[in-house]
N, C-alpha and C positions, 0 to 999 in steps of 0.2 A: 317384135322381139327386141329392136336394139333401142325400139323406147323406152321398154320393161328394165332392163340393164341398165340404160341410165338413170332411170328413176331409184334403181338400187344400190349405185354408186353414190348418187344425191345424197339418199339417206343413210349411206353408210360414211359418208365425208363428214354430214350434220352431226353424227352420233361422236366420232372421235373428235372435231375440234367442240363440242361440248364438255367431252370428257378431259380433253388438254385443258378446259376453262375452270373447270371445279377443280380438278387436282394440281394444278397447276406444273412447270415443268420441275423435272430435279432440280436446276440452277436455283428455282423461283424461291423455293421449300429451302431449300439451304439458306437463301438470302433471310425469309421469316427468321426462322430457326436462330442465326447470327443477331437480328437485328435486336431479337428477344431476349438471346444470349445479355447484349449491350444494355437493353432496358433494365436485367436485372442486378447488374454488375453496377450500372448508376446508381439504382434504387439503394444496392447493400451499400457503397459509398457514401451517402448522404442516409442513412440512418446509421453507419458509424461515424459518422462527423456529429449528427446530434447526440449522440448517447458518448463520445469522447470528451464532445464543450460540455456538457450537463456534469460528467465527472471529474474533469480540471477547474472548474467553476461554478461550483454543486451551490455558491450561492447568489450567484447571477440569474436569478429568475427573470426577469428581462431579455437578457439578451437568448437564454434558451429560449423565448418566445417568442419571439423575431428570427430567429434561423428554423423553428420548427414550422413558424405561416410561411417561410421563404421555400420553404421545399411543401409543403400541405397544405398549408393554406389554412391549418387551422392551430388555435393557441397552446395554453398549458393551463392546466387547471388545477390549484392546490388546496387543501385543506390542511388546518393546522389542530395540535389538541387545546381544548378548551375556547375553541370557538366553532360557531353553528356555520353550517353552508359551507360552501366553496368560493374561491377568492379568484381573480383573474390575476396575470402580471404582476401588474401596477401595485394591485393591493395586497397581493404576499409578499411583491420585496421592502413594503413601508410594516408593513408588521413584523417582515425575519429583520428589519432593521432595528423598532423597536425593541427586541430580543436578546437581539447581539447585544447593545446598547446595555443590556442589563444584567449583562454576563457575567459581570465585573461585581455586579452590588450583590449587599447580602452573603458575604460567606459564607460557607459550610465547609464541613469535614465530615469526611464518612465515616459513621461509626463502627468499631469497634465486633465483630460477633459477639453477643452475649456468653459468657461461661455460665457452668451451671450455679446458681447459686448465688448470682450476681443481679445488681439491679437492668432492666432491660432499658438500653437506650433511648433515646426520645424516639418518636414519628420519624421516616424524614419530611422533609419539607416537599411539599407538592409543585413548589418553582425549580428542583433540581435538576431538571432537565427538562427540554419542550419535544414534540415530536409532530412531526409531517410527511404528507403525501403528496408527490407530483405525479400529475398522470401528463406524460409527453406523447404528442400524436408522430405515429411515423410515417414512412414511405411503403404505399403497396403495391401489387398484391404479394401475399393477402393483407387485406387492412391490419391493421397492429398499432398499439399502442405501446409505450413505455410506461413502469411506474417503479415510482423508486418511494420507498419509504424513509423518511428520516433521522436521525435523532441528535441530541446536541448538549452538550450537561455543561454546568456554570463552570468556567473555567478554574474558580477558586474549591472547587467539589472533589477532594483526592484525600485518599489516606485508607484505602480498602486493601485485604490481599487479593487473593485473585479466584475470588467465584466465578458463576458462569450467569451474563444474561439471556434474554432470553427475545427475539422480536421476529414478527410474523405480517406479514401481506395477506389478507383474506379477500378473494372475490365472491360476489351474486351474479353467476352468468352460467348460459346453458352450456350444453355438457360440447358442445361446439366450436369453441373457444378451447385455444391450447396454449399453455403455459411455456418461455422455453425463455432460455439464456438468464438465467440464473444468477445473481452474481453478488456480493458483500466487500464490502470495504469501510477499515474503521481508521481514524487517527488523532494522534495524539494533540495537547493543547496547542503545539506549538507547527503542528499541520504535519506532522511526518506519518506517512504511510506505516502503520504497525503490524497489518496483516492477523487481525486475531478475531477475524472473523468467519463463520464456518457453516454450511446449508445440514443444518441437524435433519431436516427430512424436505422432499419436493411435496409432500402429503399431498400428491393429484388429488386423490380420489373427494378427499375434503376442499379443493380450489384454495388450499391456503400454506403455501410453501412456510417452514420453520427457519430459521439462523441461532447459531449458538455465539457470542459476542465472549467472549477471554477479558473480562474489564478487570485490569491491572492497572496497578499505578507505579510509578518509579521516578523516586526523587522529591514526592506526593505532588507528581502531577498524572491524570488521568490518561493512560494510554489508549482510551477507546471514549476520548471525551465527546465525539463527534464520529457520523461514520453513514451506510447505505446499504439499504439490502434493496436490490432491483429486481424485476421480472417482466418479460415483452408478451405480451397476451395478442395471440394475433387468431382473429375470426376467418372459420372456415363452414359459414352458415351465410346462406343466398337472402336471409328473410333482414330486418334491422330487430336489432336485439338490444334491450337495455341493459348495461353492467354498472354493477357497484364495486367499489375500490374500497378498503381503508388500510389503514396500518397500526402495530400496538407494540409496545416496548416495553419488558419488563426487568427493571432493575433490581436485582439481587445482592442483599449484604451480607457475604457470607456462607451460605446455605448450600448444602447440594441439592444438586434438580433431581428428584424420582421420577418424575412424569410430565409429559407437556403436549397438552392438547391443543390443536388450533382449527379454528372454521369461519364461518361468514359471520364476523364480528362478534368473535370467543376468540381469546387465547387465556388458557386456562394450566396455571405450573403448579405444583407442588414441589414441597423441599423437606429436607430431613435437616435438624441441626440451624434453624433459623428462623425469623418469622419475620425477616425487617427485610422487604420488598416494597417498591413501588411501579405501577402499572399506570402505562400513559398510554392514551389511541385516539385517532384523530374521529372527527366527522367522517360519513360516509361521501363520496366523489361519486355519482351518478352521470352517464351517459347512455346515447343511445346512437350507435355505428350500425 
């Protein structure tokens, strides 16, 4: 009898400190809980340090790519309009260099809205402005990336009243992938924040958030000569998934917008009272997280 007893204390000692082993004690649970607290409070810290240098220095592509391998380990990947593929570092900031560089040549003035009756203004020029995407890697989980779309018009390009443009971020990813932190910023020739830019719809359902751009000029200098519309795409799927990025910008002379569709590489406007737009969109930016 008091073998049986012991044998049953044995296996009742074996049972709770198993049990203290898996669940660990309250103290233990608190310390995880805290320490995860801490992991994620770094993680938010250091993807607001990249997405603050990326917007104080929107054309430092270098160095946002050295502070995003410094916390990820991995680059930044741009595409530009009118040229094929995706560009590393090195070679989007010798091409935004070349660009800038030519910002200056070549004047233009914006034309005029037609009256009825009147002869219709020339084209515009298809060097009036250039446009690009950066896809910036962040801090997980969950994984997430940065993209910001760009846009950038020839400094000497003013003399419009105050239409509405129109520019759109399209993704190719499963329905997995969730869209958030939203955000536009436009400014003028001479770098001043003019705030005239506005999220016309998040269009989940099509993966291609909208922005409405106030391009004004004053003084006939362009107050939304330059500017970004962002979005943080962060995967909540266990498998690797491939996504496509682009970006497209539509500049408006005059016209009111009736309509504006957008999707995985569509942005499609219509206008009453106008017909002098031009539409710029980059390469498509492929990965696979």
């Amino acid at each position: 009898m008091l073998l049986k007893r012991a044998a049953i204390t044995l296996a009742t000692a074996v049972v709770l400190v198993g049990a203290s082993m898996a669940t660990g004690s309250p103290s233990q649970a608190k310390g995880n809980a805290q320490s995860q607290a801490n992991e994620n409070a770094l993680r938010d810290a250091r993807n607001a340090e990249i997405i603050a240098y990326q917007d104080a220095h929107p054309d430092d592509l270098v160095g946002l790519d050295a502070l995003a391998r410094k916390y990820t380990g991995r680059g930044v990947k741009v595409a530009f309009s009118g040229t094929n593929g995706t560009l590393n570092a090195s070679q989007a900031q010798a091409h935004l260099k070349a660009w800038q560089a030519s910002k200056t040549s070549s004047p233009q003035v914006k034309a005029a809205a037609t009256p009825v009756g009147m002869v219709k203004p020339m084209a515009l020029p298809n060097d009036t402005f250039a446009v690009w995407i950066v896809q910036t890697p962040l801090m997980g989980p969950p994984a997430q990336w940065r993209y910001n779309g760009r846009w950038d018009f020839k400094d000497t390009f003013a003399g419009q009243s105050s239409p509405v443009d129109v520019a759109s971020l399209s993704f190719d990813m499963p329905s997995c992938m969730r869209m958030v932190g939203h955000s536009i910023s436009t400014f003028s020739v001479t770098g001043t924040n003019t705030y005239l830019g506005s999220l016309r719809s998040a269009n989940v359902a099509a993966k291609a958030p909208i922005w409405n751009i106030a391009d004004r000029t004053s003084g006939f200098q362009n107050l939304a000569d330059r500017g970004s519309a962002g979005v943080t795409v962060q995967k909540y799927c266990t498998e690797s998934t491939q996504v496509g990025a682009d970006f497209a910008y539509e500049f408006n002379q005059g016209g009111g917008l009736f309509s504006v569709t957008a999707g995985w590489g569509l942005l499609e406007v219509s206008y009453t009272g106008s017909d002098q737009h031009l539409q710029k969109g980059t390469a498509p930016i492929y990965d696979v997280f």
